[in-house]
ZAMARGU-4260 file (C-alpha; in steps of 0.2 Angstrom, whole numbers, plus 5000, padded with zeros to 4 digits):
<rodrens>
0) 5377/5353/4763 | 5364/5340/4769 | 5352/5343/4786 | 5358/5360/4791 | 5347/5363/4805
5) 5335/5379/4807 | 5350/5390/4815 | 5363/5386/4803 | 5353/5392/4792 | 5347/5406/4798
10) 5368/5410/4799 | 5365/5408/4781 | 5354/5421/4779 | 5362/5433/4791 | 5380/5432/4784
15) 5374/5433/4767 | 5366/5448/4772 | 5380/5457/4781 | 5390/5450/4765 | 5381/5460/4753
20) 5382/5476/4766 | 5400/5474/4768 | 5409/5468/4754 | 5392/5474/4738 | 5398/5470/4722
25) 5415/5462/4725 | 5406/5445/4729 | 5404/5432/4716 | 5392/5417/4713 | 5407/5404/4721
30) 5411/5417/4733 | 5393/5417/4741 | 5391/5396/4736 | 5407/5396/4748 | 5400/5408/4761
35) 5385/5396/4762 | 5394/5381/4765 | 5407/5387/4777 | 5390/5394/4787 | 5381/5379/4788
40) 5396/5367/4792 | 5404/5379/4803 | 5392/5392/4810 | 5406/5407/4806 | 5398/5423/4811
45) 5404/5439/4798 | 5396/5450/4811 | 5405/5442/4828 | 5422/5443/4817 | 5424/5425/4813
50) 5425/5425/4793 | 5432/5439/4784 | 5434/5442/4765 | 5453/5447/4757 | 5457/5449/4741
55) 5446/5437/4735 | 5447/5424/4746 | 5438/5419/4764 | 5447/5417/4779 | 5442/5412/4798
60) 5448/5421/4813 | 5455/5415/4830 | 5440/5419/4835 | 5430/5411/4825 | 5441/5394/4828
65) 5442/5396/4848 | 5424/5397/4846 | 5421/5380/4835 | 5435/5372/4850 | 5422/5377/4862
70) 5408/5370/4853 | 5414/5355/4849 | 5420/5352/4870 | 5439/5351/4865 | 5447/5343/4878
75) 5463/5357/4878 | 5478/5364/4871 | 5497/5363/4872 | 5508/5374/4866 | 5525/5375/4867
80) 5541/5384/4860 | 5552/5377/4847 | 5568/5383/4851 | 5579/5377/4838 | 5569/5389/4827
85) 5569/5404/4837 | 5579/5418/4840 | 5573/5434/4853 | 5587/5444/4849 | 5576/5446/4829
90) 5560/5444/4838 | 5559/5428/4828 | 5548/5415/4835 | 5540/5398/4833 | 5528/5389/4841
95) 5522/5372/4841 | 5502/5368/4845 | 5493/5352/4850 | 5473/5351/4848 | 5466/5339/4861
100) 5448/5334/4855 | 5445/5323/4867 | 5454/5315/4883 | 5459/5300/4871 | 5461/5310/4858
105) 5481/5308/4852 | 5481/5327/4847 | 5483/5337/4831 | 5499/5348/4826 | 5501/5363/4821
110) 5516/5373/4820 | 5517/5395/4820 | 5531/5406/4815 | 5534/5426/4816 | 5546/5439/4813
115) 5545/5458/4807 | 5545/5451/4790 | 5531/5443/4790 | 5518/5451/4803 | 5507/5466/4800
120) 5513/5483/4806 | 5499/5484/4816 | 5508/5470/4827 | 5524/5473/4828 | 5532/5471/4843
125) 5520/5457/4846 | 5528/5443/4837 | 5530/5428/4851 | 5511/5430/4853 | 5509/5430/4834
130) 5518/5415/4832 | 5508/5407/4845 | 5492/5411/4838 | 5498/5405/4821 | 5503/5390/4829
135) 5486/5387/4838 | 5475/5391/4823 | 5485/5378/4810 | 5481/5365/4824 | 5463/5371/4828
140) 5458/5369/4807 | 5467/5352/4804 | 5459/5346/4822 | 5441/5351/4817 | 5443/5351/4797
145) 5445/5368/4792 | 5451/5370/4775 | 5453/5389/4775 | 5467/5398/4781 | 5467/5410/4795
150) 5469/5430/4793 | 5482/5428/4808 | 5493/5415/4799 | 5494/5427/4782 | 5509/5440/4782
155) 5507/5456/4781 | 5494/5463/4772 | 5494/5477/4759 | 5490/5493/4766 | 5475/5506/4761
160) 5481/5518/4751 | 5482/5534/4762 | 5477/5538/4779 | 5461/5545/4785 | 5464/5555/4801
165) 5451/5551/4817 | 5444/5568/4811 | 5435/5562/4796 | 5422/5553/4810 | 5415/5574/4808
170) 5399/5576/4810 | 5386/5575/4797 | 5387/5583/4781 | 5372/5575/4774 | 5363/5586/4787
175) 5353/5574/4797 | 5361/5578/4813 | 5365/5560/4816 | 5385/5564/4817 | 5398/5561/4828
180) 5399/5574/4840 | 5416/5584/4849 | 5417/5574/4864 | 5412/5558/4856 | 5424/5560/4844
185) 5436/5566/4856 | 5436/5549/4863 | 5440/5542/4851 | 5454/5549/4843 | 5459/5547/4863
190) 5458/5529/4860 | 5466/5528/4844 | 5481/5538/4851 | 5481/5528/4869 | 5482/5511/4860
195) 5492/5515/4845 | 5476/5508/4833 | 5476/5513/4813 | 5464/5527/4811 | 5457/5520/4794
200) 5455/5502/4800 | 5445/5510/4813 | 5434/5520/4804 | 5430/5502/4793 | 5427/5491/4809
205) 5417/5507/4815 | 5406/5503/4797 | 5405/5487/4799 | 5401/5488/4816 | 5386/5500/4815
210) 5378/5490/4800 | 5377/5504/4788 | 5385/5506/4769 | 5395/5522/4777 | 5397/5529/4793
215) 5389/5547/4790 | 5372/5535/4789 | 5379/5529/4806 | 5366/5537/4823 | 5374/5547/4836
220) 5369/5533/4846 | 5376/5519/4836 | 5394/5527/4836 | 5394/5531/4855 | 5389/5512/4855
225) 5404/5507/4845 | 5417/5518/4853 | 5412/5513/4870 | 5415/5492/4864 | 5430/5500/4856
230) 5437/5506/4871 | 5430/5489/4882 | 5439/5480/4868 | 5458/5489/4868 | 5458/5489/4889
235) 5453/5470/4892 | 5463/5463/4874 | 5472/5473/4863 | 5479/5459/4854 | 5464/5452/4851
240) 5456/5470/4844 | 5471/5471/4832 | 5468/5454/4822 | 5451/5461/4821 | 5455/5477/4816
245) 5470/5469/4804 | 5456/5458/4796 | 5448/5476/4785 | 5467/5480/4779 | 5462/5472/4763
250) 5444/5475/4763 | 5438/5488/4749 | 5435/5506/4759 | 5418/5509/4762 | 5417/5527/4758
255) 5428/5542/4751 | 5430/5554/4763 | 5436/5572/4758
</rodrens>
């Protein structure tokens, strides 16, 4: 893309970096060529949650698209329910969006719909937000010309095999000393149990979070870093921290843990 300026690319750089930490091998040639481009157009962040890889494929996150609104002075948004297409007794719901740009702006559309069929488990019980969000986001990326999908418009997503219990954040075993120790990881299985969050995408955002290939590489003070924004995170927005956390269901695990 033509005159990217100095800190486009310097999001380059970073988000080909955390790319290569995250996600190794599983990237491509095109995948990268596409990282690239979305960064410089953009100025998605991998590490502030905006972009995310699945299965193959990139995809932005609310976050990611309220942050380009705010960038980009968006005048508002109007949302509203479509009736005629809902029905609370199934906890089906749909939601019409309109994107304001500007105040003479004649808005763009977009259109949300949710139900237990089509919403992660993580989320479930949420789906009047969901649809709203999804409604939201398909107007943000026709307003501001966003091609990819969101990971808060996609169904639900397969889940990791197994399930690794909050215990499995031990300490060490490499015997550095750098582990998690009781009472911080006491806390958070505290917080995985108090806000009903999935142990394993947990442990990935944890990874991810900390900057290392696996979370036994992770400092004592790194991990108490990431499970006090954890707990910041779950008490001002759950919502919010459960479409990140949903965003690692189909990430590759970082590590095998015994």
């Amino acid at each position: 893309m033509r005159g990217a300026s100095p800190v486009r690319e310097k999001q380059v750089a970073l988000n080909r970096k955390n790319a290569r930490l995250r996600w190794g091998s599983q990237l491509s040639r095109a995948q990268f060529s596409a990282l690239g481009e979305l960064s410089k157009e953009f100025g998605f962040s991998i590490a502030r949650g905006e972009l995310t890889l699945i299965e193959g494929r990139w995809y932005v996150t609310h976050t990611g698209l309220i942050r380009v609104a705010r960038n980009n002075h968006c005048a508002g948004i109007k949302v509203r329910p479509v009736h005629e297409f809902s029905d609370p007794s199934i906890q089906r719901w749909a939601f019409e969006a309109t994107v304001y740009k500007s105040r003479t702006c004649r808005g763009f559309a977009g259109y949300g719909d949710a139900d237990p069929s089509n919403v992660s488990p993580l989320v479930r019980g949420a789906e009047m937000r969901v649809a709203e969000t999804r409604a939201v986001n398909r107007a943000l990326r026709k307003a501001y010309g966003i091609g990819i999908c969101s990971v808060e418009e996609i169904g639900s997503l397969p889940s990791p095999a197994g399930k690794v219990q909050p215990q499995s954040m031990n300490e060490n075993r490499n015997g550095n000393g750098n582990g998690v120790g009781p009472k911080v990881r006491d806390r958070l299985c505290q917080i995985i149990r108090q806000y009903k969050l999935d142990p394993e995408l947990v442990k990935s955002y944890a990874v991810d979070f900390c900057g290392t290939k696996t979370l036994r590489d992770a400092s004592r003070e790194q991990v108490e870093n990431f499970v006090q924004s954890l707990a910041d995170w779950a008490e001002k927005d759950r919502n919010a921290l459960l479409c990140q956390l949903n965003s690692y269901a189909g990430a590759k695990p970082q590590e095998n843990v015994a």
